[in-house]
C-alpha positions in Angstrom: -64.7 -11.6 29.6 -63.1 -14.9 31.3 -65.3 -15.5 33.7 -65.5 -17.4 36.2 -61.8 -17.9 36.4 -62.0 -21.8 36.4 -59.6 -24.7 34.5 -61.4 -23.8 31.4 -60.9 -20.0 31.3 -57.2 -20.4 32.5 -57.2 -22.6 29.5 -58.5 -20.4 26.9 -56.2 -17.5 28.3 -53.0 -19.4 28.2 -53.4 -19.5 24.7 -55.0 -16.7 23.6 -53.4 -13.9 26.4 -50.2 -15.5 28.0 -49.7 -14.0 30.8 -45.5 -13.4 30.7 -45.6 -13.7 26.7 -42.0 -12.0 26.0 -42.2 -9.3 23.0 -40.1 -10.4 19.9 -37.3 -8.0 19.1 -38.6 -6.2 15.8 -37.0 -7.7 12.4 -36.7 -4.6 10.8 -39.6 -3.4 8.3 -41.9 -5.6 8.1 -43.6 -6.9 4.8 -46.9 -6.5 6.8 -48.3 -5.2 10.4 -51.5 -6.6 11.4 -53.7 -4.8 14.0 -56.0 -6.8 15.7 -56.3 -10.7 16.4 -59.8 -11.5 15.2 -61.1 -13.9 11.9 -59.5 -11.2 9.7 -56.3 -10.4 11.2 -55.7 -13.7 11.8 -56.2 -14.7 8.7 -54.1 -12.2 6.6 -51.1 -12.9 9.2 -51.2 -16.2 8.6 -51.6 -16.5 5.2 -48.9 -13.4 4.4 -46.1 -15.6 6.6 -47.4 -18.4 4.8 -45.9 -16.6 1.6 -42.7 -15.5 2.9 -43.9 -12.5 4.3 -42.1 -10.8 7.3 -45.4 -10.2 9.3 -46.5 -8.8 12.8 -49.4 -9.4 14.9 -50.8 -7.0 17.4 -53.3 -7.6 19.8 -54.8 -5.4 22.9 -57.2 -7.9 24.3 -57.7 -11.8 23.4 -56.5 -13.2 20.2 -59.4 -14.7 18.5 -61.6 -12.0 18.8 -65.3 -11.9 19.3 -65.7 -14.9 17.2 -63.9 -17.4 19.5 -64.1 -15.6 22.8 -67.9 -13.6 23.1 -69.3 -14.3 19.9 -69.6 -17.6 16.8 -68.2 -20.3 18.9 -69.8 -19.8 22.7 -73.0 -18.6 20.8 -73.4 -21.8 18.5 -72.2 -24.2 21.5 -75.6 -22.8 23.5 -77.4 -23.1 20.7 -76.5 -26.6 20.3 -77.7 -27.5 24.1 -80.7 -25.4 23.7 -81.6 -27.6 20.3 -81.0 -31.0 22.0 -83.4 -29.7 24.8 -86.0 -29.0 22.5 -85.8 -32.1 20.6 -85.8 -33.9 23.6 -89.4 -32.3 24.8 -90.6 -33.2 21.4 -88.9 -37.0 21.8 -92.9 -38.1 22.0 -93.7 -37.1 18.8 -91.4 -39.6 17.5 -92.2 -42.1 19.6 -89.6 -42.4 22.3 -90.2 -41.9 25.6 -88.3 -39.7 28.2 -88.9 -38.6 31.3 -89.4 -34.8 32.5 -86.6 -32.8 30.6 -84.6 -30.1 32.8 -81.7 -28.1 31.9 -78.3 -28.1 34.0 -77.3 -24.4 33.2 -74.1 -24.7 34.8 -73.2 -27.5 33.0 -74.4 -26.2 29.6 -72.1 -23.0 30.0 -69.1 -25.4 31.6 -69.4 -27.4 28.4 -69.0 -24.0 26.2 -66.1 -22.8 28.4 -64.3 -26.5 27.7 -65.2 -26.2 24.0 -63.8 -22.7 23.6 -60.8 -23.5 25.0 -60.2 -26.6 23.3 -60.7 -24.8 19.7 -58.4 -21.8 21.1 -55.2 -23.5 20.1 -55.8 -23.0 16.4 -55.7 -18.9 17.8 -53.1 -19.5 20.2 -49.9 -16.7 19.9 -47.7 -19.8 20.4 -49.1 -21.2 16.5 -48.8 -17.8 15.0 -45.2 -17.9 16.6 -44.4 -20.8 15.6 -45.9 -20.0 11.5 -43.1 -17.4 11.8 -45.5 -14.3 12.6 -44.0 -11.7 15.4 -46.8 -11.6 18.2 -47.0 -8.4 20.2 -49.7 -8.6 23.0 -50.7 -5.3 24.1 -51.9 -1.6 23.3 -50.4 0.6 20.6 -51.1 3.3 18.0 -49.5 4.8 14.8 -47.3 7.5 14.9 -47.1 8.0 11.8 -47.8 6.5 7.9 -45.7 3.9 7.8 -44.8 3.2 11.6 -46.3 1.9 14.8 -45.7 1.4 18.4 -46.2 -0.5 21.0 -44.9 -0.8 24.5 -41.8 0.8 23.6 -41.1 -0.9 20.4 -41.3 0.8 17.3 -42.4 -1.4 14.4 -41.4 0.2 10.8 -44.0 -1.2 7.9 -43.9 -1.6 4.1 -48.0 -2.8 4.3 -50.1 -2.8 7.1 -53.9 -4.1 7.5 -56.1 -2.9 10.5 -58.2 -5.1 11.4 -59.4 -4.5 14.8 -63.6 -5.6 14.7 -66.2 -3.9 16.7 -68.2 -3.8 19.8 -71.3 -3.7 20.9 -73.0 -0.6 21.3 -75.7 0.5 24.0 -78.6 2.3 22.4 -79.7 5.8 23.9 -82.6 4.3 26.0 -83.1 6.4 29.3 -81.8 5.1 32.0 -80.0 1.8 30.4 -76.4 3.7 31.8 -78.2 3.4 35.0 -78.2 -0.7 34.9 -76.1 -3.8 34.4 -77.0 -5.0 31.5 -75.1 -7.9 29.4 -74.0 -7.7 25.9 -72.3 -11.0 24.0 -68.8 -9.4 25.9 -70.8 -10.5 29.1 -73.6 -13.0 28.6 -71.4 -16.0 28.2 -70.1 -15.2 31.6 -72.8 -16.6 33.1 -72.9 -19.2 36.0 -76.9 -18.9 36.8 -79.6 -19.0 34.6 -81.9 -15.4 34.9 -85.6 -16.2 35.9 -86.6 -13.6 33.3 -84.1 -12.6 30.7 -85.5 -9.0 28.7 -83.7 -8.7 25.5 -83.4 -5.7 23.4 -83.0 -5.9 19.7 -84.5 -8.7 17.5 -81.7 -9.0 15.1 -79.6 -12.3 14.7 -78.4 -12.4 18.1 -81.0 -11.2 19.8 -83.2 -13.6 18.0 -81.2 -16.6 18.8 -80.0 -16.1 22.6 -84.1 -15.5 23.0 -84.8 -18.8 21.9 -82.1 -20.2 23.4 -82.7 -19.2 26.8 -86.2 -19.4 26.7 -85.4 -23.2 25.9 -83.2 -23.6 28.8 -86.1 -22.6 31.1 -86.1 -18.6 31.7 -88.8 -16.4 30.8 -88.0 -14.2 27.9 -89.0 -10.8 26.4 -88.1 -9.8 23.0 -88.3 -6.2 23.0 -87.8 -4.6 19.1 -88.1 -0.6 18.0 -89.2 -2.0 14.2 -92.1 -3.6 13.4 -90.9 -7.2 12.8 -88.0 -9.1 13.7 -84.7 -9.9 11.8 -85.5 -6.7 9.5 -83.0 -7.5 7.1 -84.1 -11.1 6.1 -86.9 -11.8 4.2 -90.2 -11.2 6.0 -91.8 -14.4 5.3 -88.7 -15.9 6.6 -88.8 -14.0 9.4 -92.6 -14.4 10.5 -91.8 -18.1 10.9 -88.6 -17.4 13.1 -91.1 -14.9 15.4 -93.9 -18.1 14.9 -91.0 -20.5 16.3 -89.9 -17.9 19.0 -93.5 -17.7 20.2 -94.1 -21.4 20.5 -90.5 -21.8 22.7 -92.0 -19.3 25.1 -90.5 -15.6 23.6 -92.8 -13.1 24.4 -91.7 -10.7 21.4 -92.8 -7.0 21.2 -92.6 -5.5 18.1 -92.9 -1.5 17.2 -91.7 -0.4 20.6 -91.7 2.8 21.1 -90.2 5.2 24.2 -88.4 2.8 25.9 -87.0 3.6 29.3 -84.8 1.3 32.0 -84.7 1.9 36.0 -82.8 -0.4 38.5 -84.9 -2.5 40.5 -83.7 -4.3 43.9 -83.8 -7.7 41.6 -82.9 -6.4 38.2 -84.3 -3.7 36.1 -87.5 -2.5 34.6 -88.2 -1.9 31.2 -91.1 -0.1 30.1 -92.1 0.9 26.5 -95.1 1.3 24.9 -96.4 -0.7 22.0 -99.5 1.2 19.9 -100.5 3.4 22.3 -100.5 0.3 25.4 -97.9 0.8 27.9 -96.0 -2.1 28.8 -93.5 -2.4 31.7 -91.6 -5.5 31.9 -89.4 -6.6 35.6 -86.0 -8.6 34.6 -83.6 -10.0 36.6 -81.0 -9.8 33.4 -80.8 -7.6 30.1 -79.5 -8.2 27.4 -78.5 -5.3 25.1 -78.2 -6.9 20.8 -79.3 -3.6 19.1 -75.6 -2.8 16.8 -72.7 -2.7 16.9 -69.6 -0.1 16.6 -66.5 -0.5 14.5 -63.4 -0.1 17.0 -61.3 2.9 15.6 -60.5 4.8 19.0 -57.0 5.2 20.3 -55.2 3.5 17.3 -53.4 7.2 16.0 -54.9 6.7 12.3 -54.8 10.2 12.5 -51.0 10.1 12.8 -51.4 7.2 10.0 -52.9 9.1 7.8 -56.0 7.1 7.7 -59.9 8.3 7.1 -62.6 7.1 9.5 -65.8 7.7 11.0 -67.8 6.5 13.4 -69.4 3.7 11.1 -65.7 2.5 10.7 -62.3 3.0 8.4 -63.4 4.1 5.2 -61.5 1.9 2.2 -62.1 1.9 -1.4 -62.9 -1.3 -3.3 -59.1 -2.9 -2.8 -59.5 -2.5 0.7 -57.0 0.4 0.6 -57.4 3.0 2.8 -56.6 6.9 2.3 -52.5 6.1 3.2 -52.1 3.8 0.4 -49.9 1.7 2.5 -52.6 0.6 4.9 -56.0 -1.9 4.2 -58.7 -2.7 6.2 -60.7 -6.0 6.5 -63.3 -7.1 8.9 -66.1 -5.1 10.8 -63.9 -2.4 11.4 -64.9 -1.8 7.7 -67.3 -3.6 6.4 -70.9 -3.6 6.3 -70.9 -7.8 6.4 -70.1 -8.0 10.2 -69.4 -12.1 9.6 -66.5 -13.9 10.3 -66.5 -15.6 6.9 -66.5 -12.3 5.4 -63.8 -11.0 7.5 -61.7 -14.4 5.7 -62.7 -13.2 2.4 -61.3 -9.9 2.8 -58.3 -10.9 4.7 -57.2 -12.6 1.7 -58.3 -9.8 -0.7 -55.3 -7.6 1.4 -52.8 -10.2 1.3 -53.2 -10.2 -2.4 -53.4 -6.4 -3.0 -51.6 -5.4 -0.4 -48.6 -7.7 -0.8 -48.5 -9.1 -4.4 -50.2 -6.1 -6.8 -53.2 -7.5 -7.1 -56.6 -5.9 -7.9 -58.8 -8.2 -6.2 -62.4 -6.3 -5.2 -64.8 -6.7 -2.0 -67.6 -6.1 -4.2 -66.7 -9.1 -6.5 -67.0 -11.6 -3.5 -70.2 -13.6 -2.7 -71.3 -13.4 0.6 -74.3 -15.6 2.5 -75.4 -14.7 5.7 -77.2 -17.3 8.3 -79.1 -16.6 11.5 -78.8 -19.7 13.5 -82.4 -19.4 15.4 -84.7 -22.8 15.0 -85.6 -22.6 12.1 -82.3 -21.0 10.7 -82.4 -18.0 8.2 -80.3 -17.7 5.5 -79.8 -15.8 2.4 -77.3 -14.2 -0.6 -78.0 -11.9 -3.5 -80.0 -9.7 -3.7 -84.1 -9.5 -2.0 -86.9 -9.6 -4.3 -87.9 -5.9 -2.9 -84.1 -4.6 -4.2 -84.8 -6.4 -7.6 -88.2 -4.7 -7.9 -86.6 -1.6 -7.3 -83.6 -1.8 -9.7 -86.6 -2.9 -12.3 -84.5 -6.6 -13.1 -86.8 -9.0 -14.1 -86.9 -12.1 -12.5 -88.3 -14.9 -11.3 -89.1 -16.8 -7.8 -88.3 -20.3 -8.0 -89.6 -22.1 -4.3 -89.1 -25.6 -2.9 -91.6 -25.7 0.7 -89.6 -27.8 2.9 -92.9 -30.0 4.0 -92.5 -31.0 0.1 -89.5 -32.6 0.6 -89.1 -36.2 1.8 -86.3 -35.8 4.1 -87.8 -33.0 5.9 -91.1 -34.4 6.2 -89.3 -37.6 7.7 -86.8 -35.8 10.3 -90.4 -33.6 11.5 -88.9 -30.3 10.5 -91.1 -29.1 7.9 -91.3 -25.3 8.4 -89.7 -23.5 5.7 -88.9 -23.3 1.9 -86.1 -22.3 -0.1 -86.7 -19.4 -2.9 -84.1 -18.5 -5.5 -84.5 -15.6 -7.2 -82.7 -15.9 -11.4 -82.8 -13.7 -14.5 -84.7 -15.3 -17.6 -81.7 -17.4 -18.3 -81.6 -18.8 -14.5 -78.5 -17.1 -13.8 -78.9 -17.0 -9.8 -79.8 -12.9 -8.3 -80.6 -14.2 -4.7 -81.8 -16.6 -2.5 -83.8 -16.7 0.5 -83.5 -20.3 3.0 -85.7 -21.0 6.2 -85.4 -24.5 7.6 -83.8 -26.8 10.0 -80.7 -26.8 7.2 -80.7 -23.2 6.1 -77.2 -22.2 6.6 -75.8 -25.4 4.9 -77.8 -25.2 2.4 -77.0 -21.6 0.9 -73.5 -22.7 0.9 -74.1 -24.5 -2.2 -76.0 -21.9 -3.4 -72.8 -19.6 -2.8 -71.0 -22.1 -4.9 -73.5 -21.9 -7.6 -73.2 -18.0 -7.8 -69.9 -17.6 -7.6 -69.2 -19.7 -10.4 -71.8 -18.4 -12.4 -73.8 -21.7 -12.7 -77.6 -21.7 -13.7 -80.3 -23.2 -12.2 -80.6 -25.1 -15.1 -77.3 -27.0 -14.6 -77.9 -27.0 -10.5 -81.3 -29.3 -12.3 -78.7 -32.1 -13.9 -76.5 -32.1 -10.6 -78.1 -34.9 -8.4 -78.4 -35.1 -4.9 -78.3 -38.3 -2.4 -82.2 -39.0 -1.9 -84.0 -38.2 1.1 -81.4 -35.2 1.7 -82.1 -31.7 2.8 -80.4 -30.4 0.1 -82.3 -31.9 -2.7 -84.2 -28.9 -2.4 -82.1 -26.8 -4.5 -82.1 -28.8 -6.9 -86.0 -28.7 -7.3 -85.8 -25.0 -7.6 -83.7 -26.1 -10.4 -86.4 -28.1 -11.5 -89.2 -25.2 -11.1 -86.9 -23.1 -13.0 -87.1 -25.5 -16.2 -91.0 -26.0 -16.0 -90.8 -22.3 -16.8 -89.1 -22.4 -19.7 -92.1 -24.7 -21.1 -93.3 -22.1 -23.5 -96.7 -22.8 -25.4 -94.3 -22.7 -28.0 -92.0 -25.4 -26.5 -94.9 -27.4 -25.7 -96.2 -27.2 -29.0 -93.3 -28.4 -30.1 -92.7 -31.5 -28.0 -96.1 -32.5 -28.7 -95.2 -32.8 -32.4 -92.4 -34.8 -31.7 -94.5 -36.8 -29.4 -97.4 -37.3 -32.5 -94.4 -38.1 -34.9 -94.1 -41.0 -32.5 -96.9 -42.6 -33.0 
């Protein structure tokens, strides 16, 4: 994963995989034994010591987990160099002038390795030390339901929270075995840029390192088995993402069909065939996004006494799993594979798990972003799952080329839709724009404390802001509670005027 071995990487691993880092002798049982070093585990091991917890840390690979090392932060810091590079090829339209505009790959991914590093010290085993958690750096298993080990020690539990993540996972193409091909464990390894980059799978992070690389100057080939991208989001939503992809150079395949790989002497071939019309595409790099696996091998939850399969550890709604001594949080479990979710749930364990409480995943409200150009965001629940259920409601939409601010910073693709109930209690809400995933944050805030879009109407907004748009849907919301009735009405009050 650290490569190239420069000052950056020897950075990063210092902190996050110490080379020399010298066990802890065991302190008895502990309050809480944390397996795995990603968002979740390091969030309940930090917050249990916090409390006056006894608390242990275990970790096989890098602390951080695929969020700082292959995932959230060396993802969004390319993003951020691809964005400026497209802004700057657009610098006309705005009126300022600039020369041809090239793209220093090496530089963009020295800048992400010297990023990643800097943030790894709020990860670093000499912090968790030092909040009084017990690191152990290395591979170990349960051996039985309330006991684990690891390099010889044997750590004795009251509570214990796996929390190991997942991987990616290499579809059954024929032939891709038979090829390098990246995944986000390898991509951001990269020194050179490809010439022609062929992704497979059109979800989130296939959509995005498309874009991103097609702005950095290689050609790129979107290659998806369903018949749109991001099939999860909204469709509408994600016909504009495919309409941006296209216009920064993505050729995108949709409804592949019969894919096969073979090596080439520069890369690899991928051939598929797309209604009926064969296609065979020469790459010089692959890049593998289609899923992910939970990682549940070689931990001994058998000896634990824990349930899984091969879609993860199976817990109820506490987070307990079947040994009522051990939780789960993050993707090892979930179905939100986010790293804000993985917090949310960390802190469900330490409050469950710790201090009798009877918090529930299912009560938490999570939004979900894809940080493409435009972004895609959303929470709740789709108008299709509505329909289904039979819940009325109503769409409530703000187009972003209505709104000033947009309209002024020349990024009007987009629109904001909430989804209420008759009384404008919030079911779900769909954002596509420049601003998506900041602006669903305030819808998450909305929603969890049960506001309406009636009061998100009387809660004003600095003017021109990107966010004013929620509250017009607010606004679109009241106009629909002007019955003929209501109207009626205000007009006699209006005639009583005078």
């Amino acid at each position: 994963m650290l490569h190239p071995w420069d000052s950056h990487n020897q950075r990063l691993a210092a902190q996050v995989a110490p080379s020399g880092w010298l066990p802890p002798v065991p302190k008895g049982k502990y309050h809480l034994l944390v397996i795995g070093g990603g968002p979740a585990g390091l969030v309940a091991a930090a917050g249990a010591a916090g409390l006056g917890a006894r608390v242990a840390l275990v970790e096989k690979h890098l602390l951080g987990g695929d969020c700082l090392n292959v995932g959230c932060v060396p993802s969004k810091a390319l993003l951020a160099a691809a964005r400026v590079a497209a802004q700057a090829r657009r610098a006309l339209d705005y009126g300022v002038q600039t020369g041809e505009v090239s793209v220093d790959f090496p530089r963009v991914m020295e800048r992400m390795r010297g990023l990643r590093a800097d943030m790894a010290r709020h990860d670093s085993a000499a912090r968790f030390r030092d909040l009084g958690v017990d690191v152990f750096l290395g591979e170990g298993r349960f051996t039985g339901p309330d006991s684990f080990e690891i390099d010889g020690h044997k750590l004795s539990f009251a509570r214990a929270c796996i929390a190991t993540g997942a991987r990616a996972s290499l579809p059954p193409i024929p032939g891709l075995n038979d090829i390098d091909v990246l995944t986000n464990e390898s991509l951001f390894s990269l020194t050179e840029l490809p010439r022609h980059l062929a992704v497979i799978g059109a979800g989130p992070v296939g959509c995005e390192m498309s874009q991103a690389f097609a702005r950095f100057g290689s050609a790129v080939t979107l290659i998806e088995v369903a018949e749109r991208i991001l099939s999860k989001d909204h469709a509408e939503a994600a016909a504009l993402v495919a309409k941006a992809l296209a216009a920064d150079g993505v050729a995108l395949h949709t409804g592949a069909k019969q894919l096969r790989a073979s090596r080439t002497q520069e890369g690899a071939t991928i051939s598929f065939d797309v209604g009926g019309v064969a296609h065979a595409i020469e790459a010089d790099a692959v890049l593998v996004a289609a899923g992910r696996v939970p990682n549940v091998e070689g931990l001994g939850l058998e000896a634990a006494g824990v349930t899984y399969t091969p879609r993860g550890v199976q817990v109820d709604d506490h987070l307990r799993t079947s040994n009522p001594r051990i939780f789960a949080a993050g993707d090892v479990s979930s179905a939100f594979a986010f790293t804000h979710a993985a917090d949310a749930q960390a802190r469900i364990v330490i409050q469950n798990a710790l201090f009798l409480g009877r918090a529930k995943a299912s009560a938490l409200t999570i939004p979900w972003c894809t940080y493409t150009s435009p972004e895609v965001a959303g929470i709740g629940k789709s108008a299709e799952v509505l329909e289904k259920e039979g819940t009325p409601f109503s769409a409530h939409r703000v187009a972003m080329a209505d709104l000033d601010r947009a309209v002024l910073d020349g990024e009007t693709e987009g629109f904001l839709e909430v989804r209420t109930d008759p009384r404008g209690k919030i079911l779900g809400t769909t954002a596509v724009s420049a601003h998506a995933g900041d602006l669903i944050g305030e819808v998450c805030l909305a929603m969890t404390h049960g506001l309406t879009m009636g009061q998100v109407s009387r809660a004003w907004h600095p003017y021109p802001t990107h966010a004013e748009a929620f509250r017009k849907a607010g606004d679109a919301f009241n106009r629909t509670r002007l019955t003929p009735f209501t109207r009626k009405l205000l007009g006699l009050l209006l005639r009583l005027l005078g």
